[in-house]
C-alpha positions in Angstrom: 18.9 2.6 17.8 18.4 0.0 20.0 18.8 -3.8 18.5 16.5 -5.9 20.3 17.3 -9.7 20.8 16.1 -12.4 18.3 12.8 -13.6 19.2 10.8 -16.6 17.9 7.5 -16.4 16.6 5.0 -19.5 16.0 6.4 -20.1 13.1 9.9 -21.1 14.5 11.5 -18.8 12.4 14.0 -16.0 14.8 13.4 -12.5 14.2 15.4 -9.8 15.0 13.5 -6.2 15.1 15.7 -2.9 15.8 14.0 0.3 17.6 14.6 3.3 16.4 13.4 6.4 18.9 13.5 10.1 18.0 15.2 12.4 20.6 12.6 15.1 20.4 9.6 15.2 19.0 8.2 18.6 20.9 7.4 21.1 18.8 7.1 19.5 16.3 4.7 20.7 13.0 4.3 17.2 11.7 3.6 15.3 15.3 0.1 15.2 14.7 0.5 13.7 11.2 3.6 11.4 12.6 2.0 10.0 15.6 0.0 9.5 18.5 2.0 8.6 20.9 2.1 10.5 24.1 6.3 10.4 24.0 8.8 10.6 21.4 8.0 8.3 18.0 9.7 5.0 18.3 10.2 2.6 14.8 10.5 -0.7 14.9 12.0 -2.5 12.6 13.0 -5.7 11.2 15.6 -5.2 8.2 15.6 -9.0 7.2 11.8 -8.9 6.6 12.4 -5.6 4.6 15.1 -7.1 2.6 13.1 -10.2 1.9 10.1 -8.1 0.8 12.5 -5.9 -1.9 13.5 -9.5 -3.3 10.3 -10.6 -3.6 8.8 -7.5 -5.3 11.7 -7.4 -7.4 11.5 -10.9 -8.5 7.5 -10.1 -9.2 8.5 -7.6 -11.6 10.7 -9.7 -13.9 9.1 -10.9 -17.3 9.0 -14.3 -15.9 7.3 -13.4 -12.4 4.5 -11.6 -14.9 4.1 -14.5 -16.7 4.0 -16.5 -13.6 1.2 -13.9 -12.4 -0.9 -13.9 -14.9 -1.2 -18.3 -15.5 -2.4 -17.9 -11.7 -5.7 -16.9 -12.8 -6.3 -19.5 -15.4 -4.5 -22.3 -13.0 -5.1 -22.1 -9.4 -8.6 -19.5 -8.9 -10.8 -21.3 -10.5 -10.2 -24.8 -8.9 -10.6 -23.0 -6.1 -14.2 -20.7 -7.5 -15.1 -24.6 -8.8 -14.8 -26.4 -5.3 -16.6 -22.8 -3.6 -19.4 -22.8 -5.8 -20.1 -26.4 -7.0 -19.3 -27.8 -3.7 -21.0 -25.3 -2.4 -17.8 -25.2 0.3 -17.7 -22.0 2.1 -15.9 -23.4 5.1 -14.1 -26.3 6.9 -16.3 -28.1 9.1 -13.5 -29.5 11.4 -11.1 -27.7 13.6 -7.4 -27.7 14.0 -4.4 -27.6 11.2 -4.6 -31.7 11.0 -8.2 -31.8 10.7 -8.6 -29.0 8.2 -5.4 -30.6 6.3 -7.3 -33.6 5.9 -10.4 -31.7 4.7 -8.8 -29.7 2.6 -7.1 -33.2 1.2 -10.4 -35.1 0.5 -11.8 -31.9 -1.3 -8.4 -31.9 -3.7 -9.4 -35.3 -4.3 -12.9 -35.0 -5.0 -11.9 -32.4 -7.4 -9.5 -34.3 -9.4 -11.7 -37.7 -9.4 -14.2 -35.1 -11.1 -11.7 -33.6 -13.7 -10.6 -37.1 -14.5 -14.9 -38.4 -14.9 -15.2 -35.1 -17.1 
């Protein structure tokens, strides 16, 4: 087990990812089913992004993450089916996060101006 040091990814967040390496892997009747690799397996890790997942998932599965689930469909999909299909929008025409946030703004817009007309 080898703790590697915390790196940053784009997102600024720090991640740090451990490395687990078996000591032999020779021999072996599961190798071909394990891995590829040409040495021993090596794992990596990152035990913060597992724990994060488990509370996540568990908080999906409580009686009010089901109910939250299920009002998905009838509150976000089909604004977003409506602005696909009667806007015929299938993708942004600008480029960069600014841009496309400012896209993505005048269509929100354009949607609610037409909820509010209906």
């Amino acid at each position: 087990m080898v703790p590697l040091l915390p790196q940053a990814v784009r997102t600024g967040y720090k991640r740090t990812i451990t490395r687990y390496q078996a000591k032999n892997c020779e021999g072996c009747p599961l190798r071909s089913e394990c891995h590829q690799q040409k040495g021993n397996r090596i794992i990596e890790v990152n035990h913060n992004w597992n724990r994060l997942k488990q509370k996540a998932n568990k908080r999906l599965k409580t009686k009010r993450g089901i109910s939250k689930r299920k009002q998905r469909c009838f509150d976000t999909e089909p604004v977003f089916a409506n602005i696909k299909h009667n806007h015929h929008f299938k993708r942004f025409m600008l480029r960069g996060i600014d841009k496309v946030h400012i896209e993505m703004g005048l269509l929100a817009l354009v949607h609610n101006l037409r909820k509010k007309v209906a």
